[in-house]
C-alpha positions as CSV (number, residue, x, y, z in Angstrom):
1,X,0.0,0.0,0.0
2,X,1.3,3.3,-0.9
3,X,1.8,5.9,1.8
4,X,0.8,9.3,2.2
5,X,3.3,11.7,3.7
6,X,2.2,14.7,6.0
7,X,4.8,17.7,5.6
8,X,7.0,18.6,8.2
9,X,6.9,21.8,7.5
10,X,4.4,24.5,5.1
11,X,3.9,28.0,4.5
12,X,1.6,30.7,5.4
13,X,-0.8,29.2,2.8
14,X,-0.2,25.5,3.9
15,X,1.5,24.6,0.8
16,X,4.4,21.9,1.8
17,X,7.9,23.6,1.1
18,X,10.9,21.9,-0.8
19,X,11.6,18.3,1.1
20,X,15.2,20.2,2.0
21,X,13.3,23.2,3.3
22,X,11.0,21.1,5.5
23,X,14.0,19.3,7.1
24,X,16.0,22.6,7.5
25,X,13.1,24.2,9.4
26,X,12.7,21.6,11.8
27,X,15.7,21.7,12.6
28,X,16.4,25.5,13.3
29,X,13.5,25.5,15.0
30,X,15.3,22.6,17.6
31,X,18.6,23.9,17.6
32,X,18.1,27.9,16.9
33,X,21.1,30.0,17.6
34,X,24.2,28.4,19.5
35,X,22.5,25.6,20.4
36,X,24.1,22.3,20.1
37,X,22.9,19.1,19.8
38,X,24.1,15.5,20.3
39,X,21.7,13.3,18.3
40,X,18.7,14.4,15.6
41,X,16.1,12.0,14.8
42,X,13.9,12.3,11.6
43,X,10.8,10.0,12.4
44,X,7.7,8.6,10.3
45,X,5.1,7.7,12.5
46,X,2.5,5.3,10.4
47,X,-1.0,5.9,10.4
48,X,-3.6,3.9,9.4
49,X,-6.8,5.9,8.1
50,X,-9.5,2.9,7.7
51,X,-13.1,4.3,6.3
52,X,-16.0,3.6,9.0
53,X,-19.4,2.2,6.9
54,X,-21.5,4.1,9.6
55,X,-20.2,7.3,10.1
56,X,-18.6,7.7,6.5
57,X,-15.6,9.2,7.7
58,X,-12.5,7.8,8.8
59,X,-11.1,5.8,12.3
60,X,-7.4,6.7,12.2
61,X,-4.8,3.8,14.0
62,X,-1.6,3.9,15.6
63,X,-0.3,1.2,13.5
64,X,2.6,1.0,16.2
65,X,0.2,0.4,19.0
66,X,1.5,2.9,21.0
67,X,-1.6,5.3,21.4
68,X,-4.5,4.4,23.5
69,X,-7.5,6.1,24.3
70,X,-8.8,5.2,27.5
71,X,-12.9,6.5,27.7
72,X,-14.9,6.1,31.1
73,X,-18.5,5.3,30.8
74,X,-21.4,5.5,33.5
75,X,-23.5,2.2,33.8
76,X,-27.4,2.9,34.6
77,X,-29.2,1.7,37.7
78,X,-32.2,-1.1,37.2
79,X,-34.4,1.1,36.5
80,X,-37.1,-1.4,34.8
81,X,-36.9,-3.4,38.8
82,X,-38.6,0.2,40.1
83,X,-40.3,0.5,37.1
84,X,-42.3,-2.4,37.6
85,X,-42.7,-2.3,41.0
86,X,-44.5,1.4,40.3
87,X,-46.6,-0.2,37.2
88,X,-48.1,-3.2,39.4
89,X,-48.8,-0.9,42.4
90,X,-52.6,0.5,42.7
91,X,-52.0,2.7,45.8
92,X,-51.3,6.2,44.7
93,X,-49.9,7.4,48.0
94,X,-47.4,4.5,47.7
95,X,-46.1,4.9,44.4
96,X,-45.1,8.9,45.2
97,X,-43.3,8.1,48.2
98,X,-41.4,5.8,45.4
99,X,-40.9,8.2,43.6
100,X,-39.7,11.2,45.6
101,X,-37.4,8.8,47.6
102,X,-35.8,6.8,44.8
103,X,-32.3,8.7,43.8
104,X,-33.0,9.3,39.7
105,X,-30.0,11.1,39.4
106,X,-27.5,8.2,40.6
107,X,-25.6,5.5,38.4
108,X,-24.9,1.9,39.3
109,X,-21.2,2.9,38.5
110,X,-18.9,3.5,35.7
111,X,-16.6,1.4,33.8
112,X,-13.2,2.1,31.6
113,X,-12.9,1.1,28.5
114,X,-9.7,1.0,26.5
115,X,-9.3,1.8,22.6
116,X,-6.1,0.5,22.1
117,X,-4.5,1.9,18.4
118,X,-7.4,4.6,17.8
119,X,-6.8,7.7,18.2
120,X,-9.4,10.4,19.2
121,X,-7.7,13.5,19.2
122,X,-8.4,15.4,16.1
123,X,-5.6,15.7,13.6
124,X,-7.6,16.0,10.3
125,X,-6.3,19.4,9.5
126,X,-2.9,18.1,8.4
127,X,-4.5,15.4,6.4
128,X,-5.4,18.0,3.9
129,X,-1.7,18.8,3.4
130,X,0.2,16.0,1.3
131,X,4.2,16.5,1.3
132,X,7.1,14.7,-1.4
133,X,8.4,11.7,0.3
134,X,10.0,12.5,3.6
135,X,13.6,10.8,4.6
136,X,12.1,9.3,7.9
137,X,13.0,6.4,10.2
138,X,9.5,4.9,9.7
139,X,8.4,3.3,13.5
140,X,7.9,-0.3,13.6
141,X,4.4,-1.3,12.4
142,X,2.6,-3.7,15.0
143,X,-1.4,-3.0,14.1
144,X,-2.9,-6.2,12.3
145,X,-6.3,-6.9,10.6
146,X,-7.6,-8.8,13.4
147,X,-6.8,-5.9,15.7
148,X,-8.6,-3.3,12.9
149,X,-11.7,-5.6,13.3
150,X,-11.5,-6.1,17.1
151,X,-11.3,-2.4,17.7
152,X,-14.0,-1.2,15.0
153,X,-16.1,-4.1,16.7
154,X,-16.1,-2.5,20.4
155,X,-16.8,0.7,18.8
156,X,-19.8,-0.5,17.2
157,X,-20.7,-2.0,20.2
158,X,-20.1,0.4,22.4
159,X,-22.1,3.4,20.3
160,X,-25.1,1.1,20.5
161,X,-24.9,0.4,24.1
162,X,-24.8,3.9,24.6
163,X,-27.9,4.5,22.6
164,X,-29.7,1.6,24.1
165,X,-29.0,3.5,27.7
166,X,-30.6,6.7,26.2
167,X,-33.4,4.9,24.6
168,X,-33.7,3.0,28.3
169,X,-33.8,6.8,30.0
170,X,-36.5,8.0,27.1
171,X,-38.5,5.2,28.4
172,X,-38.6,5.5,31.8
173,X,-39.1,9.5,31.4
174,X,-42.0,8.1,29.3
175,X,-43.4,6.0,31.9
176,X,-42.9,8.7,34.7
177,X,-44.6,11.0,32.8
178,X,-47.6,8.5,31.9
179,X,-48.1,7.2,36.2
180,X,-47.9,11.2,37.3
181,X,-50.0,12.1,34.2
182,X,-52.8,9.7,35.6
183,X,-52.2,10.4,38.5
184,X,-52.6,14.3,38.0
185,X,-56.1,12.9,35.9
186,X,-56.9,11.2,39.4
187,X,-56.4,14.9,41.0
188,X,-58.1,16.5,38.2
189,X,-61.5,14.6,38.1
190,X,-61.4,14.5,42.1
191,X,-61.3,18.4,41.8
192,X,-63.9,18.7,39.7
193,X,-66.2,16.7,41.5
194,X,-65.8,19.1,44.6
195,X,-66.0,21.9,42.3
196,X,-69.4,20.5,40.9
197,X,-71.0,19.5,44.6
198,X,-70.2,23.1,45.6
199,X,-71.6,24.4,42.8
200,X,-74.7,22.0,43.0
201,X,-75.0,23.6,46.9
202,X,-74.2,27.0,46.3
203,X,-76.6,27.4,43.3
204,X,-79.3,25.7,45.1
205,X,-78.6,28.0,48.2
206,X,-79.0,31.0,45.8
207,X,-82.2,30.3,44.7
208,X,-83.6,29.3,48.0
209,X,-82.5,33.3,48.6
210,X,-84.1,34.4,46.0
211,X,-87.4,33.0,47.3
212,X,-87.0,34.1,51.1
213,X,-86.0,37.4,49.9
214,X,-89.6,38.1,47.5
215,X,-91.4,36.2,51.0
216,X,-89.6,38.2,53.4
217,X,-90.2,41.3,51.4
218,X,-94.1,40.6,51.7
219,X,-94.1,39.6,55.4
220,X,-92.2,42.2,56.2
221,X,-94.4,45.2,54.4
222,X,-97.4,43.3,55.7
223,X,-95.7,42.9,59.6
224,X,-94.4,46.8,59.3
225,X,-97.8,47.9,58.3
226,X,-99.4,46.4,60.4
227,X,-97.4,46.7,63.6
228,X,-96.6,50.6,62.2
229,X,-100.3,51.5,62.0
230,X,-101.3,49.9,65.4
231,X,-98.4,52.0,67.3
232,X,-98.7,55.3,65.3
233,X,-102.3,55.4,66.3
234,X,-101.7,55.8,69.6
235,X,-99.5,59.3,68.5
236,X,-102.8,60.7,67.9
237,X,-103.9,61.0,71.4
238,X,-100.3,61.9,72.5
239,X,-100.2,64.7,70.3
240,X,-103.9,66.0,71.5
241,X,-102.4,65.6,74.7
242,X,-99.2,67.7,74.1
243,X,-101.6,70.0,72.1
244,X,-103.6,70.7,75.0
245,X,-100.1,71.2,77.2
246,X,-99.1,73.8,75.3
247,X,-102.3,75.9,75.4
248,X,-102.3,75.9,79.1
249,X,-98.5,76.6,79.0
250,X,-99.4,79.7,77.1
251,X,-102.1,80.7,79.3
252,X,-100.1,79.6,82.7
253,X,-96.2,79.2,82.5
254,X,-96.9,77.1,85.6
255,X,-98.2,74.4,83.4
256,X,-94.0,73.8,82.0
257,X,-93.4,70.7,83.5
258,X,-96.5,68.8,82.2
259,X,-95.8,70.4,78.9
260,X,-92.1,68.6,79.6
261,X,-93.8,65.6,80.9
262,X,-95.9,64.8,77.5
263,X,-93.1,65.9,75.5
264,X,-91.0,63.0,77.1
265,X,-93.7,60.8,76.6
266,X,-93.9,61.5,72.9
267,X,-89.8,60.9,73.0
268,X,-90.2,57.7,74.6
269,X,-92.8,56.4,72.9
270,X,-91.6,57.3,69.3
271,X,-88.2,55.2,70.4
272,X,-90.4,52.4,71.6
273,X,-92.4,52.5,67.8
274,X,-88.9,53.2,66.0
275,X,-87.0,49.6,68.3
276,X,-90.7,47.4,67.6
277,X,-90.4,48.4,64.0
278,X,-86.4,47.8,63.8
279,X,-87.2,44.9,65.6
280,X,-89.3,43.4,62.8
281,X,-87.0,44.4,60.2
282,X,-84.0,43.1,62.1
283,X,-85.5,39.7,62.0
284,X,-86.4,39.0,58.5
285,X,-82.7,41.1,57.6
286,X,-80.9,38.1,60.3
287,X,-82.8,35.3,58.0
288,X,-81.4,37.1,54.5
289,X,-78.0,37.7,56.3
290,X,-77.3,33.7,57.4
291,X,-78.7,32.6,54.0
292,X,-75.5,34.6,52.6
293,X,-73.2,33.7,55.0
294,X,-74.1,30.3,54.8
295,X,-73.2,30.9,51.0
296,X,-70.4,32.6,51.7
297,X,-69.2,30.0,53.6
298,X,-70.0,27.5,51.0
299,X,-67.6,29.2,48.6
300,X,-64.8,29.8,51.1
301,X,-64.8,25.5,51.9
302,X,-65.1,25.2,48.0
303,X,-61.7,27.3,47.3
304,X,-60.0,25.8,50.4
305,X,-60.8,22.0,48.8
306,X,-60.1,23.2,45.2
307,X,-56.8,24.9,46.5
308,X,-55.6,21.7,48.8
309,X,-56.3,20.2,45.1
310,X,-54.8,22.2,43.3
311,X,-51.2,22.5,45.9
312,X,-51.1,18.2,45.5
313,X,-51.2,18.8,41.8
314,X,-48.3,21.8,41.7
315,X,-46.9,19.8,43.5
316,X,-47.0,16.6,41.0
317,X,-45.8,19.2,38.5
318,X,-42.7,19.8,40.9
319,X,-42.1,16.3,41.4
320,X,-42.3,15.2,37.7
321,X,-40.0,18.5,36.5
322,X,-37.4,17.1,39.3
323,X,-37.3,13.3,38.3
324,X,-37.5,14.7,34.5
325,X,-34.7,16.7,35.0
326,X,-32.8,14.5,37.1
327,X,-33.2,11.8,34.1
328,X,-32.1,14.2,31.5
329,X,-28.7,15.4,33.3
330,X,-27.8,11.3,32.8
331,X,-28.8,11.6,29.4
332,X,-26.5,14.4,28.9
333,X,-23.8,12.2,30.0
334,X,-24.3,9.5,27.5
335,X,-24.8,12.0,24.9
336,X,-21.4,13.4,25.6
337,X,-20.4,9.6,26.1
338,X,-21.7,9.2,22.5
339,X,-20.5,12.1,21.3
340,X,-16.6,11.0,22.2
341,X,-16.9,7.8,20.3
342,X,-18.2,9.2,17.1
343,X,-15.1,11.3,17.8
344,X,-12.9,8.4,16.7
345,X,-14.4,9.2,13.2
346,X,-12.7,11.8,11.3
347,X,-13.2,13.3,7.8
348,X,-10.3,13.4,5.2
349,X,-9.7,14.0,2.1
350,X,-9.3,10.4,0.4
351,X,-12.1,8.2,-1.5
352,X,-10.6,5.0,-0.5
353,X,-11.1,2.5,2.4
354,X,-7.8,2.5,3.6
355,X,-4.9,4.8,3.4
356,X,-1.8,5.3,5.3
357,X,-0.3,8.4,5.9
358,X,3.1,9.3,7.8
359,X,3.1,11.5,10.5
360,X,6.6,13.3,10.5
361,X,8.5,14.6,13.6
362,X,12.0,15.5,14.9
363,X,13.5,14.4,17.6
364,X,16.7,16.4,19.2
365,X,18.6,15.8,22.2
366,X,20.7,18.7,23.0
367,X,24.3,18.9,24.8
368,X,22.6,19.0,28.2
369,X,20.7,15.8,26.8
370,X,17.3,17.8,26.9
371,X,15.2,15.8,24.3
372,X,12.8,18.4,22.1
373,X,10.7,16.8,19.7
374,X,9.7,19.5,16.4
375,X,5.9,18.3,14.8
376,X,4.7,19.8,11.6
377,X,5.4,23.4,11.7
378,X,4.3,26.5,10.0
379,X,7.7,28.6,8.2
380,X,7.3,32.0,9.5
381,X,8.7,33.5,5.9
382,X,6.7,36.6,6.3
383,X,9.1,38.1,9.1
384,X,10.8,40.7,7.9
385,X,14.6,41.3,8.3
386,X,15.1,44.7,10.3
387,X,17.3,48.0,9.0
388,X,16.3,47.1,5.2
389,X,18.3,43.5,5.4
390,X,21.5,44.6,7.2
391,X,20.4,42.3,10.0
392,X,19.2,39.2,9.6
393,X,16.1,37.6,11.1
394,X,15.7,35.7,14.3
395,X,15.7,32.2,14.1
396,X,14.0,31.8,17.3
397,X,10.9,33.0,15.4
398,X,11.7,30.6,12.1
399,X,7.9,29.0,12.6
400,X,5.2,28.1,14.9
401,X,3.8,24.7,15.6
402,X,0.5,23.6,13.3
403,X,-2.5,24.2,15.6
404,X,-3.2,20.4,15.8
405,X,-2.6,18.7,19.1
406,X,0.0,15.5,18.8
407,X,0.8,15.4,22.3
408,X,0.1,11.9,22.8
409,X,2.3,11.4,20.2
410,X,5.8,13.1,21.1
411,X,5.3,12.1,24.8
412,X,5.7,8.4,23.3
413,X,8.3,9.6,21.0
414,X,10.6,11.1,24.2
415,X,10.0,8.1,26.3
416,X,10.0,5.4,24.1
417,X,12.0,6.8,20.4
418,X,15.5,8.9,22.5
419,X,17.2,5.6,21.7
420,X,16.7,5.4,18.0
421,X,20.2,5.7,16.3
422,X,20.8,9.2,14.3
423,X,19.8,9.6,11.3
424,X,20.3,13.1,10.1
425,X,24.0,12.8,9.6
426,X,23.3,10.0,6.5
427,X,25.1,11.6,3.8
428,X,22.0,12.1,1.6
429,X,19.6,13.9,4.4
430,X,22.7,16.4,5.6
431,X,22.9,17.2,2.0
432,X,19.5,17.7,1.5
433,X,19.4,19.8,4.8
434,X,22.7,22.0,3.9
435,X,20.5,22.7,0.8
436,X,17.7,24.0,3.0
437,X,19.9,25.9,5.6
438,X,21.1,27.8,2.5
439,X,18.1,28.6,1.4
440,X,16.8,29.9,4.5
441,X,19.7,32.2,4.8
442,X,18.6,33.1,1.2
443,X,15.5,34.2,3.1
444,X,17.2,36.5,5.5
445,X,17.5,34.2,9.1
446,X,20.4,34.4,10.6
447,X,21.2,30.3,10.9
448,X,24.1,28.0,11.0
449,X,24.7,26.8,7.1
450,X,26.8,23.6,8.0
451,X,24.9,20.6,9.7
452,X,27.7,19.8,11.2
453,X,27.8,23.7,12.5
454,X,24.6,21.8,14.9
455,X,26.5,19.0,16.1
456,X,28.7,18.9,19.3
């Protein structure tokens, strides 16, 4: 199978430089200014791009083995065991104090799983870049078919046992919302069966006051006229009486106090006629007034019951937002589970199944044996050269690292690669690179233009 080789180094466009320039880059960028070095490593790390039916895009492996990705998963609590228990259970008051004491938001436990050869971080950026053929010390391939299969396998498996757990969480919020939903139904008809008896009282107490009110209108004109013109009567002779007073107050000022005397009398008596007639009215207005309180009272017992009803059913509300929510925080998870195996998918820029590419790096150990490893870089040529080109540039500042992250890989390459024999001093790479230094100082960057200018 042919190989695809990532550059080690590109311009500001992403455009792979010359092969030379590429190895020249990397290795200013290791050893910039004075810096010596004892050993220089150029290394092809082998990548195995294999196309994934489900997804379309690619699963991309190690094919040293080196790189694992280990993925920690959360495994659900027997839900269907409560479940059931709530389906087969008639008493309402029992399955609520299920439900508010069972724990929906905790998990059985969690497990690790470990992808051995796939790697998840994304590097599909600097698939898009294809390079000449790099002079690399290709690593040791290890990855077989079987272990292709095995791997792809406990994806697969994994992404549907992660959508079986969210299919397993839609179903119990389905269920919970079905028991509290009939439940709430249960709450419902019982308040509108109060509501309806109150009604049924109240309306029938309001027409019963209708009737005493046109009754005790007509007793009471007939008592009051009665009674009125019985007392009022009796004023006739009082007023003669007080009549007479005052004429033989007029003729004899000695005659004061019976005038007084009658006058009282009239008082008195008009108070007696104004209390028996207010005592009348006061009874039939005490028969009107408890009709409407009893009414009244009807209606404040009928919004006390409706709102005890109507509290239980908030409070169902409450209860079913809280479980609800409580489900759908552990459905975030194994979305966000799901989400970091389709992860291992990738999109490139090939129409075949499989392709391999090869990852470049450098590897330096200095004179203080301080191991630096260089991934694919970006060649800073746009720096300028200060004082119109009298001083040249910074090497320093030669390029930047791509904006992919290969950590995983060059902590295996300084652990694992430091004892790989040099390779950079083969006659036909230090040519090639003495070729790039000079054309970088072509470029204005004040370098070293004699490999061996690097080397202790």
């Amino acid at each position: 199978m042919d190989s695809v080789y990532l550059p080690l180094a590109v311009d500001n466009s992403y455009q792979p430089l010359p092969v030379e320039k590429q190895l020249a880059v990397a290795l200013v960028k290791a050893a910039p200014k004075n810096i010596k070095i004892k050993k220089a490593i150029l290394i092809g790390w082998p990548l195995l791009l294999v196309k994934h039916e489900k997804s379309g895009g690619y699963i991309i492996f190690d094919e040293t083995l080196n790189i694992e990705t280990k993925l920690e998963f959360i495994i659900l609590q027997d839900y269907k065991r409560i479940l059931d228990g709530l389906e087969n259970n008639k008493n309402d008051s029992e399955i609520l104090a299920i439900l508010k004491s069972f724990r929906w938001k905790d998990i059985k436990g969690k497990e690790e799983e470990i992808f051995k050869g796939v790697i998840i971080d994304d590097i599909s950026p600097i698939l898009s870049y294809g390079s000449p053929e790099l002079p690399l010390r290709i690593l040791d391939k290890i990855l077989t078919q079987v272990d292709i299969d095995s791997i792809i396998t406990d994806i697969n498996q994994r992404e549907s046992l992660i959508k079986e757990n969210i299919n397993k969480i839609n179903d119990v919020e389905s269920k919970i919302n079905t028991i509290l939903t009939i439940i709430k139904g249960k709450r419902a008809e019982e308040r509108k069966q109060i509501e309806d008896k109150y009604n049924s009282i109240i309306q029938e107490k309001n027409e019963l006051l209708k009737k005493t009110l046109v009754t005790a209108k007509k007793n009471l004109e007939s008592e009051l006229l009665n009674e009125a013109t019985k007392l009022y009567s009796k004023m006739i002779d009082i007023e003669v009486l007080i009549g007479k007073a005052e004429l033989d107050y007029e003729a004899n000022p000695s005659f004061q106090k019976d005038l007084e005397n009658i006058t009282t009398l009239r008082s008195r008596y008009l108070s007696e006629i104004q209390s028996k007639l207010s005592e009348i009215k006061n009874k039939y207005r005490i028969e009107i007034r408890n009709m409407v309180h009893e009414i009244e009272s009807l209606t404040a017992q009928k919004q006390k019951e409706l709102e005890s009803i109507d509290v239980k059913i908030r409070e169902l509300d409450e209860l079913q937002k809280n479980i609800l929510n409580q489900l759908e925080n552990i459905k975030s998870i194994c979305n966000n589970e799901l989400e970091r195996i389709r992860m291992f998918t990738k999109r490139a820029p090939f129409d075949k199944d499989t392709v391999e590419v090869i990852l470049p790096f450098l590897l330096v150990v200095d004179i203080y044996n301080n191991t630096y490893i260089i991934p694919p870089q970006i060649y800073n040529n746009n720096k300028k050269s200060t004082f119109f080109g009298f001083f040249r540039r910074d090497p320093s500042e030669i390029s930047d690292n791509m904006k992919i992250n290969l950590t995983s890989f060059m902590n295996i390459i300084t652990t694992k690669y430091v004892i790989l024999e040099d390779n950079m001093r083969d006659p036909h790479i230090k040519s090639l690179i003495e070729k790039g230094l000079e054309e970088l100082y072509a470029d204005g960057w004040g370098i070293r233009r004699s490999i061996s200018e690097y080397y202790v």
